[in-house]
N, C-alpha and C positions, 0 to 999 in steps of 0.2 A: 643486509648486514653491513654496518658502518666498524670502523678501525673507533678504538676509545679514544684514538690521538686525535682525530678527524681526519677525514679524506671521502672519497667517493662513496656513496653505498656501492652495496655489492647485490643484484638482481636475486631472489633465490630459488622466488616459485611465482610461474603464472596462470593461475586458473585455466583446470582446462577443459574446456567446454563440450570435448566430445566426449565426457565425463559427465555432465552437468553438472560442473563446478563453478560457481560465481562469485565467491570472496573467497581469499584465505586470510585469517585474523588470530592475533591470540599465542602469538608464539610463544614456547618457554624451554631454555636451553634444557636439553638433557645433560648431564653432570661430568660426561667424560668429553665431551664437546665436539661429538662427531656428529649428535645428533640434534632436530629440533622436534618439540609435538607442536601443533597448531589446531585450528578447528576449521572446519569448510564448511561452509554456508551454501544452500544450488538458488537460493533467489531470494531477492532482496525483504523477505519477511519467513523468511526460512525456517519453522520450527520444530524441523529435525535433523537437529546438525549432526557432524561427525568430526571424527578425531581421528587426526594422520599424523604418522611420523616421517621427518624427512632424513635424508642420508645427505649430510654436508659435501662428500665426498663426490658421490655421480649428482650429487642435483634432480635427484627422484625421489618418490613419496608415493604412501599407499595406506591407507585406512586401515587404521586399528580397531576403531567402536562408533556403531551408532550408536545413533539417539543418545550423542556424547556431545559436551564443548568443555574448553578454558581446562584441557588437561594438564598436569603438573607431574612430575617423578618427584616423591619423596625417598628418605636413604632405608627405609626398610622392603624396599624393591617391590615399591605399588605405583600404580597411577591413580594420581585422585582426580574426577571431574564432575560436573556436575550434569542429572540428567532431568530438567527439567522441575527443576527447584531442588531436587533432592541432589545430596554429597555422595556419590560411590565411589567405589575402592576396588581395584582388579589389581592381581600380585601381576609384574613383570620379568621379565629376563632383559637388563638392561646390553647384557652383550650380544645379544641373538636380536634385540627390538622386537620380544614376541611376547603374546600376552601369554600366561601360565595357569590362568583359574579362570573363574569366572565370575561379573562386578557383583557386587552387595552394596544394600545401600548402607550408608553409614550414619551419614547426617541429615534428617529432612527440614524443611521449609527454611532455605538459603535463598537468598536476595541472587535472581536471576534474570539477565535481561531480554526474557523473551516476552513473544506476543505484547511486544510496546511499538507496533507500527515503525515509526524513521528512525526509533534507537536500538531495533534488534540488534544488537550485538552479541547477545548469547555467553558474552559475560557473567561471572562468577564473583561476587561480594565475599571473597574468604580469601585467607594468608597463612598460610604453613611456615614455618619455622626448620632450619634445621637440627635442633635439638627436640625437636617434636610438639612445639603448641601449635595449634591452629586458634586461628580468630576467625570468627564472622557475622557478618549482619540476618539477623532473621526476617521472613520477611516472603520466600518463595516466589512463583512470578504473579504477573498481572491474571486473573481471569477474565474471560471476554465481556467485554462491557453489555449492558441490558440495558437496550435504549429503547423507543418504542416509535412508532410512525403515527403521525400525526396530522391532522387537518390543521390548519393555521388561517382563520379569518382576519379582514384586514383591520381587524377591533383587539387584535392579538391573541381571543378566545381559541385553546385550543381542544379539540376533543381527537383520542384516540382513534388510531384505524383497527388496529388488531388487538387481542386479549391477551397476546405475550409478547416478550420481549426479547429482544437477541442485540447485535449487535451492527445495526440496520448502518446502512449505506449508502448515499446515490440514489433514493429511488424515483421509480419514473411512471407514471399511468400510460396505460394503454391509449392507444386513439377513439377505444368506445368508453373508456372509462370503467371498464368493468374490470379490469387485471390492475398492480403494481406489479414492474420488475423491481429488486433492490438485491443487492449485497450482503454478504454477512461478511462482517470483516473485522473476523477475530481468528482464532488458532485453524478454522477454516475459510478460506475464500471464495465462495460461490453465486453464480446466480439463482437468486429463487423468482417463484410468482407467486404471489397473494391472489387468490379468487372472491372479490366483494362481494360477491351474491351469495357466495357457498362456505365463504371463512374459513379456506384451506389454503396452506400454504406448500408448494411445492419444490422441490431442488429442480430447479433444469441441467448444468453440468456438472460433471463429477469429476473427469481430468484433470489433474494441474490443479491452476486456479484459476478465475474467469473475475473481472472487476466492470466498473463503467458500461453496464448492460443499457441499451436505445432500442428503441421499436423500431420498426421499418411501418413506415406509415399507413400501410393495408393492417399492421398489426397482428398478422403472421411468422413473424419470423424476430431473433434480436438479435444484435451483434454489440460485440464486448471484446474487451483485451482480453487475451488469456494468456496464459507461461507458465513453465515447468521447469522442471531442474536445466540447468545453466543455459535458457533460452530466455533472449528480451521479451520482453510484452508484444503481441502482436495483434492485429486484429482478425478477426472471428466472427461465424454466425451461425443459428442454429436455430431448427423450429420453433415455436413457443410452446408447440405442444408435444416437446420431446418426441418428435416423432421421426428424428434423423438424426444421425451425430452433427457433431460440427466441421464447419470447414472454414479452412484458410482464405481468409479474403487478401494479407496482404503478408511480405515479405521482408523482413531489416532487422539489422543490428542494433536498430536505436527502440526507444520506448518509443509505444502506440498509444493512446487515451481515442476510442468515439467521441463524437461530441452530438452530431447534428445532421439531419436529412433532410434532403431538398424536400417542398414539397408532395412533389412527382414520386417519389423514391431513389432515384435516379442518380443521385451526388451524397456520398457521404462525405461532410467532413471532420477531420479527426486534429489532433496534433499529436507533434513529434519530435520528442528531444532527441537534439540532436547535442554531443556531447561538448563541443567547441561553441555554436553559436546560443543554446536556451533551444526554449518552445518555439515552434512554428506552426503557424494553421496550412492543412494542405487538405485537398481533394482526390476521392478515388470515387471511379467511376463504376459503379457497382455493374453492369455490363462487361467492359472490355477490360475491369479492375485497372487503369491506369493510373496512375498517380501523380498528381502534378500540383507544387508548391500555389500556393493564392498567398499566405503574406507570408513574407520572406527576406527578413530584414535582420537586421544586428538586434533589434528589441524583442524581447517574448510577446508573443501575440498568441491568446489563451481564450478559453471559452468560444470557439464559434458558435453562432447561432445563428439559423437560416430565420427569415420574417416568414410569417404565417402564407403569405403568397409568392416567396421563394424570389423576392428581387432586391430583397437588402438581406445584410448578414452585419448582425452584432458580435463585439468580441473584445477582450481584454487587451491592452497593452501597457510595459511601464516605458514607450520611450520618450515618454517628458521625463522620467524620472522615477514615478511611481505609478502604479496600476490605475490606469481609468479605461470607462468606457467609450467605444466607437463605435460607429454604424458605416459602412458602405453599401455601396448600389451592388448590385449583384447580376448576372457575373463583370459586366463593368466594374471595373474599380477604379473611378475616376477622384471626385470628394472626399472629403471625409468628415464625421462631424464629433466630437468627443462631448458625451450625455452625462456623465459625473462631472459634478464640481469639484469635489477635495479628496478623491479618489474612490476606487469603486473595483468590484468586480463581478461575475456568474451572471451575467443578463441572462432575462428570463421571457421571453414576448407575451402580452399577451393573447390570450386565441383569434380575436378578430386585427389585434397587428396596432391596436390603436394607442399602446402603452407599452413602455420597456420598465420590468423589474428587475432591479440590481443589488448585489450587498455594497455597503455603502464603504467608510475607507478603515471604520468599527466594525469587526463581524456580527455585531450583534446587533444594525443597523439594516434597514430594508427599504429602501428607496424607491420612489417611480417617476417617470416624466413621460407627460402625452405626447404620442406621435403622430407627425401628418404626413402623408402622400399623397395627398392627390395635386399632382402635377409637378409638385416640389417637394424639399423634405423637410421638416421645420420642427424640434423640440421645444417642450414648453420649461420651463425652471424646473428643477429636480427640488424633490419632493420629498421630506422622512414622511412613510407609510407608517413603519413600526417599529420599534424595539423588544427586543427578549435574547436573554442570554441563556435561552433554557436550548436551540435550536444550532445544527450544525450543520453546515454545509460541504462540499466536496469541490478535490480539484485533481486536474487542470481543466475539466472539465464541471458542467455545472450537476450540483445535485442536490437539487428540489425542483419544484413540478407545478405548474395549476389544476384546479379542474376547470372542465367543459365549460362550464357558465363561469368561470372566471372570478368569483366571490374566494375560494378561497387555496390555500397551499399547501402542497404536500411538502413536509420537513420529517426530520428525522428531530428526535428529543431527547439530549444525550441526558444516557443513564447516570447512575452514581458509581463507578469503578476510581473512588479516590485510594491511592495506597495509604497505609497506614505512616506516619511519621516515625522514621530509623531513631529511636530513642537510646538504644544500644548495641554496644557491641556484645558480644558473647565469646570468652577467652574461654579456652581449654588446656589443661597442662597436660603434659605427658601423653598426649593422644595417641603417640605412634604404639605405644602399649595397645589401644582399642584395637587398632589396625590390624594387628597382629592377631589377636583373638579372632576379629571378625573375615580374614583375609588371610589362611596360614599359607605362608609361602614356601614352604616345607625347608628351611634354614634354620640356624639353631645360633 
């Protein structure tokens, strides 16, 4: 809260985590001005927010409504919010801050910002008057997109993996080639497995949510970020054949992303924003779980990737300026050699170690350059393999895949979830009359 003359704000609420609360957004004065409502968010794609009223006074707050956001007090003593595209309506007791009935919906399919990935906000597209009009955008929210997984030859030919569609993710083949793990990353966030042979797809976690799923390279087990109400992303691992819960591999405050296993199995490495310096690549020792930085510098250093024989690691960075690729020796980190020309990122090895695949500085550009090792390390000129703007990729970590014999790529093929163009508004007179009907507040 800022003075309208200016001066300092004034602190008023801070997320509190032994709560699992991770954003508070959306304020809007209640009318006698003691009080605020807001919305809570428990993690950063949150799509079942709640709604709390705060006491100016002691500086505490306590939840009114799930499965609520972008609450408002109108003067016929309701709250209006929206729950998931739809407009409801609950009567209040604005001297007491207690609710008094129970919500109805009022108005459906209202422009809502949920299930849009980095713009959750949980915003509401509508304006209330106090003389009683409401305006709003129709429009309700996103549905989860229907993308499909994909083989991708280097002739850009693509043919289907599965016979349906979701909202695929990241994914990644097994070491025998016979499994995909991948994501769905829409109003739910999970790890699943595709089975090639059998054409069944499975959920592996259920908790929380679980993102950037990696094989452990015997292809027993997979580890992934996972997080729940007001807890950061951290990393995690679990059978692949659901045959244990999961467990905590690592511990912080900061976001986790997997990225890459030593050949051995032995070294995961992951990155980790950190909130002052960006991305960092760091190592945990899947044994004695230690963790210990490898690049750690003022530039975001993204994508690690071990080489097929675990003695060089590829990886992203922008500290020229913008994102390109680099190689180092491993675990030396003496050289360095940067394999994009006019920018680049998500290198990708291939299986025998003798070519790095990269997206180029176009997302819809796919790059490669031959590599050599033996004795020295030497790239050849980077190369456009292909383009398609049909195909998406993941970060900060990479999300596509080869197969075995190295001919072609597993891509995700984003669906058609375009929204419709807001061509109008829609004005309502006299609404507060509806309210009343739909919402008696037992006043006269």
């Amino acid at each position: 809260m800022v003075s309208a003359d200016g001066g300092n704000p004034e602190l008023l609420t801070t997320p509190d985590k032994s709560k699992g609360e991770f954003s508070h957004r959306l304020p809007h004065w209640l009318p006698d001005g003691k009080g605020v409502l807001f919305t809570i968010l428990r993690d950063w794609f949150d799509q079942h927010p709640l709604v709390a009223v705060l006491d100016l006074k002691t500086k505490t707050w306590r939840v009114l409504l799930e499965e609520a956001a972008d609450a408002r007090y109108v003067p016929t003593g309701h709250l209006v919010f929206l729950r998931d595209g739809t407009l409801m309506v609950v009567p209040f007791n604005l001297a007491r801050r207690e609710l008094t009935g129970q919500p109805v919906p009022a108005v459906p399919h209202v422009i809502q910002a949920l299930n849009t990935a980095a713009a959750n906000t949980a915003s509401g597209q509508f304006s209330i008057s106090n003389s009683g009009w409401l305006v709003y955008a129709p429009g309700g929210t996103l549905p989860d997109r229907q993308d499909s997984l994909v083989w991708v030859d280097k002739r850009r030919n693509a043919t289907s993996v599965t016979s349906f569609q979701a909202p695929f993710f990241a994914p990644r083949l097994s070491p025998d080639g016979r499994k995909i793990a991948y994501i769905t990353a829409g109003r739910e966030i999970h790890v699943w497995i595709y089975d090639l042979d059998r054409r069944v797809a499975t959920q592996l976690t259920a908790e929380g949510k679980a993102d950037q799923a990696q094989w452990t390279p015997n292809g027993k087990r997979l580890v992934f970020k996972s997080w729940g109400p007001g807890k950061e992303s951290n990393i995690f691992e679990q059978a692949a054949d659901g045959s244990s819960p999961m467990q905590r591999l690592t511990t912080s405050d900061n976001h986790q992303v997997p990225a890459s296993f030593s050949p051995d199995g032995t070294t995961l490495a992951f990155v980790e924003l950190n909130p002052l310096t960006g991305w960092h690549t760091t190592l945990l020792d899947m044994q004695t779980r230690k963790v210990t930085p490898l690049l750690n510098s003022k530039a975001n250093q993204m994508y690690p990737e071990f080489s097929p024989d675990g003695h060089w690691m590829a990886y992203t960075s922008d500290e020229s300026g913008r994102m390109e690729v680099y190689v180092r020796p491993f675990p030396g980190l003496g050289g360095k050699w940067q394999l994009s020309a006019e920018g680049g990122w998500s290198p990708l090895w291939s299986r025998d170690g003798k070519h790095l695949f990269y997206v180029g500085p176009e997302d819809d550009e796919y790059w490669v350059t031959d590599v050599h090792t033996d004795g020295s390390f030497s790239v050849s000129k980077p190369r456009l393999l292909f383009k398609t703007k049909d195909c998406s990729c993941a970060g900060p970590t990479r999300g596509w895949d080869i197969s075995l014999d190295g001919q072609r790529f597993l891509m995700v093929k984003r669906g058609e979830r375009k929204p419709q163009p807001v061509t109008e508004l829609i004005l309502v007179q006299n609404w507060f009359e509806e309210l009343k009907r739909l919402a008696p507040t037992g006043k006269k």
